[in-house]
KOLGU-4560 file (N, C-alpha, C; in nm, 3 decimals, padded with zeros to 5 digits):
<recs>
<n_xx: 00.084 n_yy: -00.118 n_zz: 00.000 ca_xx: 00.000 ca_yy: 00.000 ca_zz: 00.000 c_xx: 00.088 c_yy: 00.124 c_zz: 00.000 mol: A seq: 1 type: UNK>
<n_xx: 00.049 n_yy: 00.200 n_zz: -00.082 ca_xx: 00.146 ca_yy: 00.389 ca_zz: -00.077 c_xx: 00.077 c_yy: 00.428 c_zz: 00.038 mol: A seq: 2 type: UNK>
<n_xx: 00.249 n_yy: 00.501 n_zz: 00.062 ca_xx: 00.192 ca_yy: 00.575 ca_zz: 00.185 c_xx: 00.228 c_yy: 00.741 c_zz: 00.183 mol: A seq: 3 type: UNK>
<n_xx: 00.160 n_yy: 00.766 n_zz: 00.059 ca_xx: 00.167 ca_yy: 00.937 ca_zz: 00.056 c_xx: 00.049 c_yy: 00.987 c_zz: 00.150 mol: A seq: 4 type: UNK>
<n_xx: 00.144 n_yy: 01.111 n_zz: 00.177 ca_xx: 00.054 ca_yy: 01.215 ca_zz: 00.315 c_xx: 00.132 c_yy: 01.326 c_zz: 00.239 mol: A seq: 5 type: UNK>
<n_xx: 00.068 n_yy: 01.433 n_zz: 00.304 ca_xx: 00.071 ca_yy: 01.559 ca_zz: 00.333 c_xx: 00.025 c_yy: 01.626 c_zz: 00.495 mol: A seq: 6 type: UNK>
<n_xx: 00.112 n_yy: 01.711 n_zz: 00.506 ca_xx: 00.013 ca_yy: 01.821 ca_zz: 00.673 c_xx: -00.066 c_yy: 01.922 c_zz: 00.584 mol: A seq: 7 type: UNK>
<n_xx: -00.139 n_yy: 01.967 n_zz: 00.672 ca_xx: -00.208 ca_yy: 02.102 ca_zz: 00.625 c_xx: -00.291 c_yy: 02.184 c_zz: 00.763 mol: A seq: 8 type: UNK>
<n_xx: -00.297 n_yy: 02.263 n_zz: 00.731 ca_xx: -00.375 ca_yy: 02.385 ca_zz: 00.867 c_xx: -00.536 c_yy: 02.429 c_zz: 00.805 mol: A seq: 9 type: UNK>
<n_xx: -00.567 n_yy: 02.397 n_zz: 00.920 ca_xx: -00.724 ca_yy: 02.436 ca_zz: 00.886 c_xx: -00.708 c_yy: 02.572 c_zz: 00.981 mol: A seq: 10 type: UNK>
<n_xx: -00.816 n_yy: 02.656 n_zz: 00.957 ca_xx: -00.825 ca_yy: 02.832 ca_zz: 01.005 c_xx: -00.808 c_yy: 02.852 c_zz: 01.121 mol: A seq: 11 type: UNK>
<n_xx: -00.817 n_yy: 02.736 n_zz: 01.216 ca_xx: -00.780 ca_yy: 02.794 ca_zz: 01.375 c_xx: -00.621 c_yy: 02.722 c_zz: 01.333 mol: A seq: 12 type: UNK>
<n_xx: -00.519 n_yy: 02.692 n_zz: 01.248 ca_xx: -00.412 ca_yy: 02.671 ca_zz: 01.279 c_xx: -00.364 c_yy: 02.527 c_zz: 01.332 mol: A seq: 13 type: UNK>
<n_xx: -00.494 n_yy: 02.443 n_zz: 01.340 ca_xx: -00.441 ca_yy: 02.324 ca_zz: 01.361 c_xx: -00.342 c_yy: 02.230 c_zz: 01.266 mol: A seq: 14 type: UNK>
<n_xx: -00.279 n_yy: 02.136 n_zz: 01.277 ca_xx: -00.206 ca_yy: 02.025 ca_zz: 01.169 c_xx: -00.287 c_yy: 01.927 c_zz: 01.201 mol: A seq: 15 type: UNK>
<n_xx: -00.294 n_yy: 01.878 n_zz: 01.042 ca_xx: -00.361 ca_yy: 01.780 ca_zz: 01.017 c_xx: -00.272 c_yy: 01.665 c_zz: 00.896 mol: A seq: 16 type: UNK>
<n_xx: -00.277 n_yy: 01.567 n_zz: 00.913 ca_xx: -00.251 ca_yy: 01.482 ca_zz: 00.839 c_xx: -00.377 c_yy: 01.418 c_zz: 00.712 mol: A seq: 17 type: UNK>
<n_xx: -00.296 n_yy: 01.454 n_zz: 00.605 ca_xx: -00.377 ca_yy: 01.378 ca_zz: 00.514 c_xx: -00.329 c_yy: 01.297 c_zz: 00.411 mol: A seq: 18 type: UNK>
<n_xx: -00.376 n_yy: 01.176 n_zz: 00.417 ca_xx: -00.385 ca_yy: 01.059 ca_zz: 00.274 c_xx: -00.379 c_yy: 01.078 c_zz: 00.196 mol: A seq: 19 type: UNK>
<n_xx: -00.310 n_yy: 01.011 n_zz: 00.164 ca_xx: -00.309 ca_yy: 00.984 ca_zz: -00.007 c_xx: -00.340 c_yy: 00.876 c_zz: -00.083 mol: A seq: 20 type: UNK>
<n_xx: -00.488 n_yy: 00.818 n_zz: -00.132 ca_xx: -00.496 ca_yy: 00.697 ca_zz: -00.160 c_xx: -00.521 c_yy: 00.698 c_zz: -00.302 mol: A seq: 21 type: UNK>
<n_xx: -00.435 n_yy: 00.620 n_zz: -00.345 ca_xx: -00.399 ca_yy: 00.649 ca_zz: -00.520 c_xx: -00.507 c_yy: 00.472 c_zz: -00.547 mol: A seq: 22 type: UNK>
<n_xx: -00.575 n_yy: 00.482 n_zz: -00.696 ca_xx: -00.662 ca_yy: 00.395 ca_zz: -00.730 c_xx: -00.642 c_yy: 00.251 c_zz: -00.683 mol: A seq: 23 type: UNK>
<n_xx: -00.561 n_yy: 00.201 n_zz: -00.677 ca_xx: -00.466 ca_yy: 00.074 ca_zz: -00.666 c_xx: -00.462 c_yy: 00.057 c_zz: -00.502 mol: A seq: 24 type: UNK>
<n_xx: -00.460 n_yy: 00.136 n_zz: -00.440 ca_xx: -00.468 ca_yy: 00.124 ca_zz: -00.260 c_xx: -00.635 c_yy: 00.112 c_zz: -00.228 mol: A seq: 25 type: UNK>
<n_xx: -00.742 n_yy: 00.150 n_zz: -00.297 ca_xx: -00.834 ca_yy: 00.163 ca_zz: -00.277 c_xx: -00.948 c_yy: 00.031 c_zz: -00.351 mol: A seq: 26 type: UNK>
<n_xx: -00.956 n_yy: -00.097 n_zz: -00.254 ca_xx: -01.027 ca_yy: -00.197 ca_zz: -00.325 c_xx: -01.181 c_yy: -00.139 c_zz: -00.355 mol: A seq: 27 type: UNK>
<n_xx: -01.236 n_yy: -00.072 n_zz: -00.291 ca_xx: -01.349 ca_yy: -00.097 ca_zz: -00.293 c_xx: -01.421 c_yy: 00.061 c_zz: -00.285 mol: A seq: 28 type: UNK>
<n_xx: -01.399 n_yy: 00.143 n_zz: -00.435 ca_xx: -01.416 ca_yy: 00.309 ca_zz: -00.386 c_xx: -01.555 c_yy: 00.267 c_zz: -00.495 mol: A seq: 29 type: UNK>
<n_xx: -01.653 n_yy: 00.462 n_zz: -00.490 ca_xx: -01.711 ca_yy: 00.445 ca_zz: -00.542 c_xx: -01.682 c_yy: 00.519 c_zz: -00.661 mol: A seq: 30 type: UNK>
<n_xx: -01.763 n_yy: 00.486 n_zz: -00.776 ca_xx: -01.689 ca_yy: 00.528 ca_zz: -00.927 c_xx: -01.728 c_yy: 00.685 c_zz: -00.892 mol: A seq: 31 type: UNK>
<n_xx: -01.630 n_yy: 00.781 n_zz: -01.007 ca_xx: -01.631 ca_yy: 00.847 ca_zz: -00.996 c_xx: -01.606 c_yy: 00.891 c_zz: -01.173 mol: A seq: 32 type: UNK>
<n_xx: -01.564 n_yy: 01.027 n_zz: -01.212 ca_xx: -01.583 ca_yy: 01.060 ca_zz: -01.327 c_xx: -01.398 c_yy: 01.035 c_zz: -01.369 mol: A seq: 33 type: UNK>
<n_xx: -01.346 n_yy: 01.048 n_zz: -01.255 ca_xx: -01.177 ca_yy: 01.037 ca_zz: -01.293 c_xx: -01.166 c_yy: 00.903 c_zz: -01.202 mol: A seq: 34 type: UNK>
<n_xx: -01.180 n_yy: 00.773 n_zz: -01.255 ca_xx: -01.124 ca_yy: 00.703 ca_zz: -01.182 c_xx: -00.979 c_yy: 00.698 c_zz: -01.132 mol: A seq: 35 type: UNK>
<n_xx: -00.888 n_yy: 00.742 n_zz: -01.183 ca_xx: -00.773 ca_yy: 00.727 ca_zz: -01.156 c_xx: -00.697 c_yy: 00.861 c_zz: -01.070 mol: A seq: 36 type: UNK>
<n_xx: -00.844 n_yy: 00.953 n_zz: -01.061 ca_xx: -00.784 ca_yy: 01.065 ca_zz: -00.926 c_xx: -00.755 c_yy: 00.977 c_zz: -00.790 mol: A seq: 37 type: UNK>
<n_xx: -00.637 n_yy: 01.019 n_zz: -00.720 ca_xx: -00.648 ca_yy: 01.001 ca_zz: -00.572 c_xx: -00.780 c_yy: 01.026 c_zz: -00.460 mol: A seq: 38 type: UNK>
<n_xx: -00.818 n_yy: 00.987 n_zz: -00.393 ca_xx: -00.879 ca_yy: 00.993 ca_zz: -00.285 c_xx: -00.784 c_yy: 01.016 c_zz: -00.143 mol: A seq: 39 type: UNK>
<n_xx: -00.843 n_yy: 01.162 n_zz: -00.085 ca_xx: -00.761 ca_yy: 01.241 ca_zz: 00.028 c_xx: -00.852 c_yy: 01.171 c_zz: 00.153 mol: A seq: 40 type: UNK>
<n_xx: -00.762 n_yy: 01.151 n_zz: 00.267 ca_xx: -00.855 ca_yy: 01.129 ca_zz: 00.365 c_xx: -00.776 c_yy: 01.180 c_zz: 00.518 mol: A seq: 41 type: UNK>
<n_xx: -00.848 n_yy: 01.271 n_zz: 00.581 ca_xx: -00.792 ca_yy: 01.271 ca_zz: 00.747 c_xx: -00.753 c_yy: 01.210 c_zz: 00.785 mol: A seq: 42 type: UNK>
<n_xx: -00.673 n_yy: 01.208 n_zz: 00.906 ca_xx: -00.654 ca_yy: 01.097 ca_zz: 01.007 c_xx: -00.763 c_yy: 01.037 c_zz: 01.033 mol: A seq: 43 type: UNK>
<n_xx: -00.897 n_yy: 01.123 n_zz: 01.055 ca_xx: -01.018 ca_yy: 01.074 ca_zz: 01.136 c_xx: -01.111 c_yy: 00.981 c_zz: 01.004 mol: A seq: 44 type: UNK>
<n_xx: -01.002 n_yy: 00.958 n_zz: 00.891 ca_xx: -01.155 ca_yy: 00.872 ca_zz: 00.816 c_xx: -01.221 c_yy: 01.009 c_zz: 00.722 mol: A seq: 45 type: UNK>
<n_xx: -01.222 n_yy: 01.106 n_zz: 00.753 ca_xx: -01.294 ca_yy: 01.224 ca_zz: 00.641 c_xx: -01.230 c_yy: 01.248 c_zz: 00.528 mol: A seq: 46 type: UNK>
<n_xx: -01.349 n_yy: 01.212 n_zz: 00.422 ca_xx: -01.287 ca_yy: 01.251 ca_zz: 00.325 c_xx: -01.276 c_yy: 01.380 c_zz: 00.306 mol: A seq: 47 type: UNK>
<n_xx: -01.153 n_yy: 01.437 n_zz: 00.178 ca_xx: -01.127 ca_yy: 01.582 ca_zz: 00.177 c_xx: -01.145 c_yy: 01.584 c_zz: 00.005 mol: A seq: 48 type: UNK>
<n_xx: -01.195 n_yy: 01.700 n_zz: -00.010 ca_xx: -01.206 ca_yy: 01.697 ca_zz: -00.146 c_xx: -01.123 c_yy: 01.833 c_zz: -00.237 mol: A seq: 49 type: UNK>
<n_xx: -01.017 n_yy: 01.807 n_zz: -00.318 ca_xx: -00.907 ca_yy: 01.943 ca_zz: -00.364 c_xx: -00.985 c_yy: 02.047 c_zz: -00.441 mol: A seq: 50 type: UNK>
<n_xx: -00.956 n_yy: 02.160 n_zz: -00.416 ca_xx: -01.022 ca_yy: 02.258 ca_zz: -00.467 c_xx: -00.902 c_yy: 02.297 c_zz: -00.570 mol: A seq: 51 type: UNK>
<n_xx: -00.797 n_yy: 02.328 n_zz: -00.518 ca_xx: -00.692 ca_yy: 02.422 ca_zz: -00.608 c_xx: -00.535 c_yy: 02.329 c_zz: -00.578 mol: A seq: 52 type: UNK>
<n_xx: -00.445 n_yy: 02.370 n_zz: -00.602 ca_xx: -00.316 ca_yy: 02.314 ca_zz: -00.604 c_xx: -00.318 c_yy: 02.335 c_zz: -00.410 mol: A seq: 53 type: UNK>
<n_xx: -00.306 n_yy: 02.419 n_zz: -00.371 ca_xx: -00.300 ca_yy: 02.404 ca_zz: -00.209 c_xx: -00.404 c_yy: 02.438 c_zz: -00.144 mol: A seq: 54 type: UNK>
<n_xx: -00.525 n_yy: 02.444 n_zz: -00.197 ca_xx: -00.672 ca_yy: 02.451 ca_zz: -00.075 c_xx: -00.749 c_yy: 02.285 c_zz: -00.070 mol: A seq: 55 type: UNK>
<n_xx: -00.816 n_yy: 02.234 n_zz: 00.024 ca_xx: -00.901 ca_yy: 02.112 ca_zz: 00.019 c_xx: -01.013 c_yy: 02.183 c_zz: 00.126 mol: A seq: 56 type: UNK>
<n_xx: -01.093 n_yy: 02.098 n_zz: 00.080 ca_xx: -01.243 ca_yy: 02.127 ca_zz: 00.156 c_xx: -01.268 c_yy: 01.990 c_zz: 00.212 mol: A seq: 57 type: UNK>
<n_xx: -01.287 n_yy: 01.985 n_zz: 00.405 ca_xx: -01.326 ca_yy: 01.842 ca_zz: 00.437 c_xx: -01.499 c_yy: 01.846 c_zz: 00.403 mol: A seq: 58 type: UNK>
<n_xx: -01.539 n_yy: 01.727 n_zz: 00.343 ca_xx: -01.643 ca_yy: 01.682 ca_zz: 00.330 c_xx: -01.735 c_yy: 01.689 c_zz: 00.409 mol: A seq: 59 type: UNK>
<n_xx: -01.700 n_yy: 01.606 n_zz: 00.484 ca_xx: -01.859 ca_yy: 01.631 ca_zz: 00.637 c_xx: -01.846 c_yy: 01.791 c_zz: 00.701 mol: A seq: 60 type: UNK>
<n_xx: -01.781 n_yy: 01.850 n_zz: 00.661 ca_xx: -01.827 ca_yy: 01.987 ca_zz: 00.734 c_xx: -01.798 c_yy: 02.109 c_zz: 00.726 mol: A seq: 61 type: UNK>
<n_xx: -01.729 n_yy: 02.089 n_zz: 00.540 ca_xx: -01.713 ca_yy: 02.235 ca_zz: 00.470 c_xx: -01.612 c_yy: 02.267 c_zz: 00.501 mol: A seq: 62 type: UNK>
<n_xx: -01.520 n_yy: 02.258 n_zz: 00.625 ca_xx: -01.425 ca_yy: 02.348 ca_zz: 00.615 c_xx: -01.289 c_yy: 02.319 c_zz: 00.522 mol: A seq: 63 type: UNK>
<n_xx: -01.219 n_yy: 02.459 n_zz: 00.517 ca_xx: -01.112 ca_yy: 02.454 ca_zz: 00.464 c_xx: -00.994 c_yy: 02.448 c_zz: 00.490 mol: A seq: 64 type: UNK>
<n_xx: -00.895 n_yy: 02.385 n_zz: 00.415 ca_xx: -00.727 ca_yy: 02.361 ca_zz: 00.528 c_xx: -00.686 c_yy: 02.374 c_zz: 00.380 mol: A seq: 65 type: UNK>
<n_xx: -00.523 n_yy: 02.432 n_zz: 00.391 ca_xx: -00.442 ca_yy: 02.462 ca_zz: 00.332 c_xx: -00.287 c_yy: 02.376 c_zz: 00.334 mol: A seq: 66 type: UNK>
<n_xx: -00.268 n_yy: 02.316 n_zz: 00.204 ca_xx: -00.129 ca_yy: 02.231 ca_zz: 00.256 c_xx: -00.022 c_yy: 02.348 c_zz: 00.323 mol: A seq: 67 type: UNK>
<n_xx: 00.035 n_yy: 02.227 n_zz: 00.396 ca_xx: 00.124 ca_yy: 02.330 ca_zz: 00.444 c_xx: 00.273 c_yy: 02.269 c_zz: 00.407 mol: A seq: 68 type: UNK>
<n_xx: 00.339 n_yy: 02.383 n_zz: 00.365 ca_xx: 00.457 ca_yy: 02.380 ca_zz: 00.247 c_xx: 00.624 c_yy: 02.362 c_zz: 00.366 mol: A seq: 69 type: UNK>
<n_xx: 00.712 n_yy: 02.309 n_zz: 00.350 ca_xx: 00.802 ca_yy: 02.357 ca_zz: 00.427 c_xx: 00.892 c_yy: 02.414 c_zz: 00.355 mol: A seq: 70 type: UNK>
</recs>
């Protein structure tokens, strides 16, 4: 299994860890229009969905986090 991550900060400044699950790590996703996009996921299981090269929006609850670059 790949084990790409990224951190990123959501607006109060927290770090967050996020997934990277590329088609091939993922037995059992649901179709989508790009099968072969990655699927982002929290630590907590939420999915995140990419807006731009460094913004994502978590799923269950709108908010926004920003990768964070070193």
């Amino acid at each position: 299994m790949n084990t790409d991550y990224f951190f990123a900060l959501d607006d109060a400044g927290n770090r967050c860890r996020v997934d990277v699950l590329r088609a091939c790590d993922v037995r059992e996703r649901e179709a989508t229009l790009h099968d072969n996009a990655p699927v982002y996921l929290l630590e907590d299981g939420s999915r995140v969905h990419r807006v731009d090269r460094d913004t994502f929006r978590v799923l269950g609850t709108g908010a926004f986090i920003t990768v964070l670059r070193d």
